[in-house]
Backbone as CSV, one residue per row, in Angstrom:
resi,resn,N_x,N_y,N_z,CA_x,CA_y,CA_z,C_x,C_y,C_z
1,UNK,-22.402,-10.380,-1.926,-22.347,-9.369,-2.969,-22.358,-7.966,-2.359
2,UNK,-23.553,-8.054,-1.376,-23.110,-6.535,-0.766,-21.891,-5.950,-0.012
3,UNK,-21.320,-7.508,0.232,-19.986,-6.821,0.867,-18.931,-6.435,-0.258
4,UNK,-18.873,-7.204,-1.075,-18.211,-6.548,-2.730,-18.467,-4.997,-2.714
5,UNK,-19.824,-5.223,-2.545,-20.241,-3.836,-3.499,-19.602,-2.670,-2.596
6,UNK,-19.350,-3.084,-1.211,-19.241,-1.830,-0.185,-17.388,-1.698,-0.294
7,UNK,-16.932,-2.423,-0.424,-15.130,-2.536,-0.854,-14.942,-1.651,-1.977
8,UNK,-15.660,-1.763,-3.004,-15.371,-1.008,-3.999,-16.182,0.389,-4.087
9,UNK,-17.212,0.594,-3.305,-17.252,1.847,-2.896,-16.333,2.775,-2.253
10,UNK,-15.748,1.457,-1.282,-15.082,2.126,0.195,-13.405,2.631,-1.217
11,UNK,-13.416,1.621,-1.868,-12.018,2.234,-2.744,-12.179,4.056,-3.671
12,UNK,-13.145,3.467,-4.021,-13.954,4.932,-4.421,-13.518,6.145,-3.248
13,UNK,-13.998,5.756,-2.554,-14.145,6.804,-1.810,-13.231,7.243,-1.109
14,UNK,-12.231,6.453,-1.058,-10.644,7.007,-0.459,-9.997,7.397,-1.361
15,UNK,-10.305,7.080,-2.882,-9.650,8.000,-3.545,-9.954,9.099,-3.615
16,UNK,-11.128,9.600,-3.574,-11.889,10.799,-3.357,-11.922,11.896,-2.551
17,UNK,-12.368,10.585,-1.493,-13.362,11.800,-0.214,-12.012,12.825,0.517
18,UNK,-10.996,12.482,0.471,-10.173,13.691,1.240,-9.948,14.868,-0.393
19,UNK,-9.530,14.494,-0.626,-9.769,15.002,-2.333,-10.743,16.419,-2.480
20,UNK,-12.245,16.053,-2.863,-13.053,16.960,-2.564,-12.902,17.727,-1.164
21,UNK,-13.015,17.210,-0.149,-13.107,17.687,0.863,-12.315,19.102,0.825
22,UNK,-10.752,18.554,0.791,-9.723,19.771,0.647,-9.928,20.827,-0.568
23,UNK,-10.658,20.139,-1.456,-10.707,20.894,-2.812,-11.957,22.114,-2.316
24,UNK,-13.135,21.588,-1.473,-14.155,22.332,-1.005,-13.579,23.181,-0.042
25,UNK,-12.720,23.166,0.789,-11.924,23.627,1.903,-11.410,24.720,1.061
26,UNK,-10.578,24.609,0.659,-9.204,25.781,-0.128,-9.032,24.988,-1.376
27,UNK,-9.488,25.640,-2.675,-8.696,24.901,-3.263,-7.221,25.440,-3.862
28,UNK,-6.866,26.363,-3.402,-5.046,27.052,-3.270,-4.164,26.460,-2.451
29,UNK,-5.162,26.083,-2.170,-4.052,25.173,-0.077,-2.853,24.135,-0.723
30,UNK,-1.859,24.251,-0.100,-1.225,23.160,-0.367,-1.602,21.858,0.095
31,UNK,-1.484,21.083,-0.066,-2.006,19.465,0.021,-1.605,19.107,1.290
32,UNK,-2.772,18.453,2.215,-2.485,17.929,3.524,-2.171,16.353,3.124
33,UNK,-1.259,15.722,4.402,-0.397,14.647,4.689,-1.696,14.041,4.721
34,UNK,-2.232,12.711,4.161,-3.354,11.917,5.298,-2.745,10.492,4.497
35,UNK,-2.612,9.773,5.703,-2.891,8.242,5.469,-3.636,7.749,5.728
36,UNK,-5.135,7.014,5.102,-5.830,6.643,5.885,-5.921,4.924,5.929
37,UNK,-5.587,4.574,7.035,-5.561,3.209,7.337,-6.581,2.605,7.842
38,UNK,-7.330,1.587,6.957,-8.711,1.013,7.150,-8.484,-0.447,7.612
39,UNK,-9.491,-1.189,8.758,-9.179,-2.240,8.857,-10.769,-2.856,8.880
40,UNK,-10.960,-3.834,7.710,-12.277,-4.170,6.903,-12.367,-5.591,7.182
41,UNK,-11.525,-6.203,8.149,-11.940,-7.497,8.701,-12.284,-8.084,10.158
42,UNK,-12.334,-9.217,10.375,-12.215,-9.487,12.083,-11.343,-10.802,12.435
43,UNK,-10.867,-11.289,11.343,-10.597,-12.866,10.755,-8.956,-12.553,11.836
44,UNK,-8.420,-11.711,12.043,-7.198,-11.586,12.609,-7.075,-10.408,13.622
45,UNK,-6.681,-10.217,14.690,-6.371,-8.943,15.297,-5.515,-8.364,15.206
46,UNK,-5.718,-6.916,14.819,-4.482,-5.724,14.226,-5.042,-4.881,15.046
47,UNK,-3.405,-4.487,15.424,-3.094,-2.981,15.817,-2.803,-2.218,14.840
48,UNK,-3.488,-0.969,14.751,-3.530,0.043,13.381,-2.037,0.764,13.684
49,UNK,-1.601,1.106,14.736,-0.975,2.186,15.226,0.246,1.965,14.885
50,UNK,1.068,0.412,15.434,2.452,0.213,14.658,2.761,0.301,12.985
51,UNK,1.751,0.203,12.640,1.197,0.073,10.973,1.838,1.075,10.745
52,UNK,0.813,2.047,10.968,0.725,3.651,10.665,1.911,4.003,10.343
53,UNK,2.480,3.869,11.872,4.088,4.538,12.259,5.088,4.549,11.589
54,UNK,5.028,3.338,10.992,6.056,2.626,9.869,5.640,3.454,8.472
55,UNK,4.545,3.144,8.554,4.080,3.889,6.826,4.649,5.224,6.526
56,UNK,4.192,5.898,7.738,4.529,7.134,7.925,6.014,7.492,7.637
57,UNK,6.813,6.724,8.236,8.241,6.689,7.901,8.654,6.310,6.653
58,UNK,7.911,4.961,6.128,8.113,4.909,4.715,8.036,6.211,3.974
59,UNK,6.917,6.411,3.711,6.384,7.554,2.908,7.283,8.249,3.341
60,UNK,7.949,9.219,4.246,9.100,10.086,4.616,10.316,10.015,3.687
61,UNK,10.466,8.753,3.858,11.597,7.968,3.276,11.725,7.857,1.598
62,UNK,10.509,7.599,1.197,9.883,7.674,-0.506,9.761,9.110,-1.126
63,UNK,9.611,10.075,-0.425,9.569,11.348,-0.594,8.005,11.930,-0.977
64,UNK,7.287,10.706,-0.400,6.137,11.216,-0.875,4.863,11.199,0.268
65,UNK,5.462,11.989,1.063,4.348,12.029,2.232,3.340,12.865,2.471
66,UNK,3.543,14.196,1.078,2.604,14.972,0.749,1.292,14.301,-0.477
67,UNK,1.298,13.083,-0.130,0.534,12.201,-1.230,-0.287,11.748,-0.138
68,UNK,-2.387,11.787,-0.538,-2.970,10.832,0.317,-2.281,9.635,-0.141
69,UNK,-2.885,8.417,1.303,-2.147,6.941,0.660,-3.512,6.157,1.510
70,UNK,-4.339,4.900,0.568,-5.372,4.210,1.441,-4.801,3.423,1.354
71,UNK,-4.631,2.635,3.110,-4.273,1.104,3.442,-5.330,0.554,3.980
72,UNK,-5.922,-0.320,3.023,-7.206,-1.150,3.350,-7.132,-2.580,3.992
73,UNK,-7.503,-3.028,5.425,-6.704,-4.211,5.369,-8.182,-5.461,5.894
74,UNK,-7.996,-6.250,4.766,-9.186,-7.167,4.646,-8.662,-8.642,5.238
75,UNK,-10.046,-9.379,5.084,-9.475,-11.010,5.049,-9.651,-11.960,3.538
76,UNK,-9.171,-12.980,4.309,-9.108,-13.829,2.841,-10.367,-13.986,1.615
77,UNK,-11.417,-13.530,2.029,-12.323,-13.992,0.892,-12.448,-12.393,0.441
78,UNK,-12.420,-11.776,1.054,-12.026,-9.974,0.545,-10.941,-10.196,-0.793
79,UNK,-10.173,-10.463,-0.313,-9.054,-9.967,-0.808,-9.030,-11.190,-2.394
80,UNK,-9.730,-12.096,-1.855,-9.558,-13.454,-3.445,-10.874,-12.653,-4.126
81,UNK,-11.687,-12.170,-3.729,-12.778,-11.560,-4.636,-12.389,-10.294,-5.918
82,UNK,-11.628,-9.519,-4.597,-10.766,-8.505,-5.692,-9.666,-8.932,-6.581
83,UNK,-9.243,-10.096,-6.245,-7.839,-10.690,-6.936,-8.568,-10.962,-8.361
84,UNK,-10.036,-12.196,-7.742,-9.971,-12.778,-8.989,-11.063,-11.480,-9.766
85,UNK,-11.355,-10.268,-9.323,-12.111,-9.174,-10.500,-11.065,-8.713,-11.215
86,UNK,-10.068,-8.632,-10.135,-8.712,-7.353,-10.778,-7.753,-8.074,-11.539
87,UNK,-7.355,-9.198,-11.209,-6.403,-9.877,-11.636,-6.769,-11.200,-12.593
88,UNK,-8.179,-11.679,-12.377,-8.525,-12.833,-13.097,-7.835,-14.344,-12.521
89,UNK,-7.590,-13.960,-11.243,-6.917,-14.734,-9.645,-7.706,-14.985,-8.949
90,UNK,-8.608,-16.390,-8.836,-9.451,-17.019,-7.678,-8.756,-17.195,-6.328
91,UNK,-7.625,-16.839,-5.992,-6.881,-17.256,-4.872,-7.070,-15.731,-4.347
92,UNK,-7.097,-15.810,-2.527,-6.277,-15.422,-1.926,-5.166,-14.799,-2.149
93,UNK,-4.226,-13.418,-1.492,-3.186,-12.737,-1.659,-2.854,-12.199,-1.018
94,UNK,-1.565,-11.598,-1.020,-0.939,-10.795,0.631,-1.485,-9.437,-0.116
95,UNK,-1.118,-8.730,-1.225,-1.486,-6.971,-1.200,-1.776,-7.261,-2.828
96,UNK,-2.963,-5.968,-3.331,-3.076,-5.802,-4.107,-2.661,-4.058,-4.213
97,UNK,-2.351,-3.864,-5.300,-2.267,-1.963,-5.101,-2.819,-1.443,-6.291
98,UNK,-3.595,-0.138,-6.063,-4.448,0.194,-7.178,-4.244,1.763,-7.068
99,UNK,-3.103,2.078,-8.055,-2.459,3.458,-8.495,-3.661,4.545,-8.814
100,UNK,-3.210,5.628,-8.250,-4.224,6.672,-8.554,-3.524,6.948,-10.113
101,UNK,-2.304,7.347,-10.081,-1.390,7.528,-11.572,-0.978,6.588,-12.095
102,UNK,-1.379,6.299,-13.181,-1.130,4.923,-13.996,0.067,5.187,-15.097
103,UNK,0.884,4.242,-15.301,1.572,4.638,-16.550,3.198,5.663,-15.615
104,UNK,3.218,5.049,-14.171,4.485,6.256,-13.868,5.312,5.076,-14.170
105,UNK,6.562,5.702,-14.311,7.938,4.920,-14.574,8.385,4.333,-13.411
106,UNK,9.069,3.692,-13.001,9.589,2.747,-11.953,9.915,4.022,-11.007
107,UNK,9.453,4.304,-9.940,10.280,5.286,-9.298,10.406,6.796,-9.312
108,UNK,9.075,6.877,-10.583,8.810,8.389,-10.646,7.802,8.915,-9.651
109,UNK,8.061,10.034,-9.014,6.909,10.760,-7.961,6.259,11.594,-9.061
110,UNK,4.879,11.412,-8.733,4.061,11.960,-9.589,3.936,13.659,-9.521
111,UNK,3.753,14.043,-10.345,3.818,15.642,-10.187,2.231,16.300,-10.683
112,UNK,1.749,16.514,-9.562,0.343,16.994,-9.859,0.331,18.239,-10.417
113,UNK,-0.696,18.605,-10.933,-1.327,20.024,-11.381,-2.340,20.522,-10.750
114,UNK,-3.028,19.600,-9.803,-3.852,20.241,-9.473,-4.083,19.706,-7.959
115,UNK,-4.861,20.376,-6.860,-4.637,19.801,-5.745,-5.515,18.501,-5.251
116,UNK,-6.141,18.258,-6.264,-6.955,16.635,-5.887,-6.496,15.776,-6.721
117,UNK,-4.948,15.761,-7.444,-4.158,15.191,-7.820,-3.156,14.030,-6.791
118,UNK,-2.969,15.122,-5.776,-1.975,14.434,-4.399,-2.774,13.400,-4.026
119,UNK,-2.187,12.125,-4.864,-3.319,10.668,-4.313,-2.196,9.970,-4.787
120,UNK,-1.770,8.858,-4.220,-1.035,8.023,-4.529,-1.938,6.565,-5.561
121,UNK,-2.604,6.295,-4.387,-4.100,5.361,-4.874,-4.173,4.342,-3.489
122,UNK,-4.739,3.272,-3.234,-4.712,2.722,-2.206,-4.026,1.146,-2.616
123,UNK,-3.891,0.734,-1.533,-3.319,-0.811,-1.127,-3.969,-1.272,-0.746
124,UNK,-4.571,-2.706,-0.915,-5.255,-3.306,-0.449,-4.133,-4.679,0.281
125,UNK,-4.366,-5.265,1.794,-3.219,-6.289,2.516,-4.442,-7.187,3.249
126,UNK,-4.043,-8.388,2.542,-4.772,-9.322,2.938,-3.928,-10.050,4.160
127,UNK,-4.587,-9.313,5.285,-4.147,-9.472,6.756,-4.152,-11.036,6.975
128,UNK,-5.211,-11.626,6.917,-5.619,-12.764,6.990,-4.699,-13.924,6.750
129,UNK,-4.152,-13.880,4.734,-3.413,-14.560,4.286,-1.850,-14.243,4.777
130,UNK,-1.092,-12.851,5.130,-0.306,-12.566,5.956,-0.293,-13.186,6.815
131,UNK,-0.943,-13.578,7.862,-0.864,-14.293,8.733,-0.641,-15.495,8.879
132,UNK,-1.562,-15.598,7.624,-1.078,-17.573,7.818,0.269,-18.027,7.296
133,UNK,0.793,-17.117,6.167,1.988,-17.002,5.757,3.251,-17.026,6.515
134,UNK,3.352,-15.964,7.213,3.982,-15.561,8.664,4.632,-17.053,9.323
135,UNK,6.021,-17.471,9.235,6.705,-18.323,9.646,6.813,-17.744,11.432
136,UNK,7.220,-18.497,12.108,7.075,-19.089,13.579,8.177,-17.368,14.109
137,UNK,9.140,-17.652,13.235,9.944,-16.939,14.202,10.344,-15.163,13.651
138,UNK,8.946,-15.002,12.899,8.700,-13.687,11.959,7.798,-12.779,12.834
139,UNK,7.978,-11.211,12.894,6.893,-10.735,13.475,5.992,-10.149,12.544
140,UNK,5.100,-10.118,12.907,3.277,-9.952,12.236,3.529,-8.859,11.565
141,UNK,3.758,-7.662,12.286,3.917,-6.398,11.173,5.049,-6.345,11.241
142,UNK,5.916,-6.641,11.115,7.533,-6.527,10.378,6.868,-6.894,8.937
143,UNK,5.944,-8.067,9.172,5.735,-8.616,7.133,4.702,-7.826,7.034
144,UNK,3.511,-7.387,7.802,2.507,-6.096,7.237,3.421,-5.022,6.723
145,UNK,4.736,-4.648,7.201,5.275,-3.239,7.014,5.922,-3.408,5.734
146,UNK,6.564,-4.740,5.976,7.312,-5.061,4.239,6.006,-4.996,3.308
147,UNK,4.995,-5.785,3.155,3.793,-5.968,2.319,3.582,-4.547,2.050
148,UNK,3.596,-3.891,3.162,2.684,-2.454,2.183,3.948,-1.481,1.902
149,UNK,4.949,-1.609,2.115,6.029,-1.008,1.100,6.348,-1.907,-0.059
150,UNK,5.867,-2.836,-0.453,5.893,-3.494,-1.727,4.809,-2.908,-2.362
151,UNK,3.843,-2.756,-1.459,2.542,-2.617,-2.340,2.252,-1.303,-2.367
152,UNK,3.746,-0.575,-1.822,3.710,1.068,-1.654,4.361,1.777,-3.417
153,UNK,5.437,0.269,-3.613,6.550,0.261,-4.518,5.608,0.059,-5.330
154,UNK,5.023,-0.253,-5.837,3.622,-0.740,-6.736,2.854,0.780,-7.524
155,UNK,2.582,1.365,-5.913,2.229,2.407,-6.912,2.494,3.557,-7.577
156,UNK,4.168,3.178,-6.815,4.937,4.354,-7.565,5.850,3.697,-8.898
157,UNK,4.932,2.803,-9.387,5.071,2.079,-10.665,6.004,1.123,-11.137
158,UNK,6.588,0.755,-9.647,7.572,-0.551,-9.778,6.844,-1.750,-9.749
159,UNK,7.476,-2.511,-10.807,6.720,-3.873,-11.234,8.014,-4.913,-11.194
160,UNK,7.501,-6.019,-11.180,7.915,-7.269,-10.914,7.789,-8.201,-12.088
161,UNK,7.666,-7.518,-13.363,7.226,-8.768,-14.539,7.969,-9.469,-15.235
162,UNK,9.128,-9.025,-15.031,11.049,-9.355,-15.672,12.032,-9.501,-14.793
163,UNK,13.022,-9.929,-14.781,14.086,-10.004,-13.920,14.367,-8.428,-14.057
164,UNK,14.241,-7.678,-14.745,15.271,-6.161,-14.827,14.383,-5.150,-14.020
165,UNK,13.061,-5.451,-14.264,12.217,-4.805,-13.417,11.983,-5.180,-12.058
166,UNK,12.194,-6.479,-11.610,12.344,-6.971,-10.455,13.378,-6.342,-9.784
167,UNK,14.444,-6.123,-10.386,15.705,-6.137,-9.918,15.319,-4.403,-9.847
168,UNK,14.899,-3.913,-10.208,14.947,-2.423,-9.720,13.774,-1.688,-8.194
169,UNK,12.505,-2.882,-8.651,11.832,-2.844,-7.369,12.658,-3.699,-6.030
170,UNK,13.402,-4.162,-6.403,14.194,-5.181,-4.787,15.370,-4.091,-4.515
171,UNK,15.612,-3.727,-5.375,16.771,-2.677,-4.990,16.034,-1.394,-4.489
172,UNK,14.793,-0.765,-4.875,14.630,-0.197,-4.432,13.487,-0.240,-2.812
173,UNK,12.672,-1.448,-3.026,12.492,-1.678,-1.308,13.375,-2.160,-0.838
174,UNK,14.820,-2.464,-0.763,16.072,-2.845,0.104,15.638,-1.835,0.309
175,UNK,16.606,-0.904,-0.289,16.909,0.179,0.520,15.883,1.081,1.132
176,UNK,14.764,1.486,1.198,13.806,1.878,1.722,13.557,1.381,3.349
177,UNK,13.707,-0.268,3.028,13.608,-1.216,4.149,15.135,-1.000,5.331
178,UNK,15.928,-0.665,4.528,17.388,-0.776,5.028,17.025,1.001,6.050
179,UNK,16.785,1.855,5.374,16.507,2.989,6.437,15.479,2.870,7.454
180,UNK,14.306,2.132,6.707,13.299,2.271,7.926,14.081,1.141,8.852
181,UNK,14.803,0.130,8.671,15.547,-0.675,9.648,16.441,0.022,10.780
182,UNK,16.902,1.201,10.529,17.944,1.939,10.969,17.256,2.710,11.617
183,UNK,16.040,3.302,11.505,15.271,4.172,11.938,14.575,3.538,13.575
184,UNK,14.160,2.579,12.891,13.045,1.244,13.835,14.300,0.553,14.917
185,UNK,15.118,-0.021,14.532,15.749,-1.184,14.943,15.037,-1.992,15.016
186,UNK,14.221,-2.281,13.509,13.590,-3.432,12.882,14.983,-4.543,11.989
187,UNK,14.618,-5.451,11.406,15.612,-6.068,10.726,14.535,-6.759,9.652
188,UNK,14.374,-5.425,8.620,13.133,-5.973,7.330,13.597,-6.152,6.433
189,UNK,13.507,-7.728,5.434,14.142,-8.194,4.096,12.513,-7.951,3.025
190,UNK,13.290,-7.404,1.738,12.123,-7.008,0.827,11.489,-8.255,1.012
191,UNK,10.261,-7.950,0.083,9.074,-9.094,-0.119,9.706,-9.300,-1.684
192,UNK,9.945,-9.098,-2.033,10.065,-9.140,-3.816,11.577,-10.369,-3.326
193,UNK,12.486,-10.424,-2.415,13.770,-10.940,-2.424,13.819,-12.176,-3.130
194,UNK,12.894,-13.225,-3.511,12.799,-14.254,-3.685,11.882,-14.753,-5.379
195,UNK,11.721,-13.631,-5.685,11.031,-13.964,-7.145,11.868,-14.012,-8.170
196,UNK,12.900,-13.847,-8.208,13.460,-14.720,-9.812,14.703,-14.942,-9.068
């Protein structure tokens, strides 16, 4: 339970703590870049740094790199605890994402008013279940990098609940995936490619 309780603090507080901080700092300032990438397990070994790199480019790529963004990355009983609070899901999951702006349209960048607005919200990537997922001849973060641009696509309010809405989140992590491919000389297929 106390480890519950400290996850959902720790979510708290990445929505927050750069937030105030900058707001206590200047609050005229224009909004600083931060991604902060958390790694909340031991169940698997990650390198934070290829992560990052990619995100970083995502977000470039999304147009929204003047947005904080939390990437929280847990293991399997992490991640089925929040599934089954958030979702009413006893299982295990590759990403959950939890929008700072609720209610945006498929693809809308949010337009703040104020400067502790610039929050995207965080992602939560169940490293763990990634892994076990992860076929023989797949690399580890090629599917971390797809997972959290799905779960990036998530919180810029693309959903997956219809074929029409599917079809606008796969079209739009293709192509996201298709530049950061060009960028990387990665070769990344959406995560969504296979649901209806």
């Amino acid at each position: 339970m106390l480890h519950f309780l400290g996850l959902i603090c720790l979510l708290f507080n990445l929505k927050h703590r750069f937030l105030y901080r900058r707001f206590l700092k200047c609050p005229r300032c224009p909004p600083e870049m931060s991604l902060v990438l958390r790694n909340l397990q031991r169940a698997i070994p990650l390198r934070r740094v290829p992560l990052r790199q990619r995100m970083e480019i995502v977000r470039s790529i999304l147009g929204v790199q003047k947005f904080d963004l939390g990437i929280i990355c847990v293991d399997n009983k992490s991640i089925q605890h929040i599934n089954r609070i958030y979702r009413e899901k006893n299982i295990p999951t590759d990403v959950l994402s939890f929008p700072f702006h609720e209610n945006l349209k498929a693809g809308e960048i949010p337009q703040p008013d104020f400067p502790d607005d610039y929050n995207l919200g965080d992602i939560f990537l169940g490293v763990e279940y990634i892994f076990q997922q992860c076929k023989e001849n797949e690399d580890y973060y090629d599917i971390l990098t797809v997972t959290a641009t799905h779960g990036l696509c998530h919180l810029l309010g693309f959903t997956h609940n219809t074929e029409a809405t599917w079809q606008k989140m796969y079209q739009k992590e293709k192509q996201v995936l298709e530049e950061l491919s060009r960028r990387t000389g990665a070769r990344l297929q959406p995560l969504s490619r296979d649901l209806f």
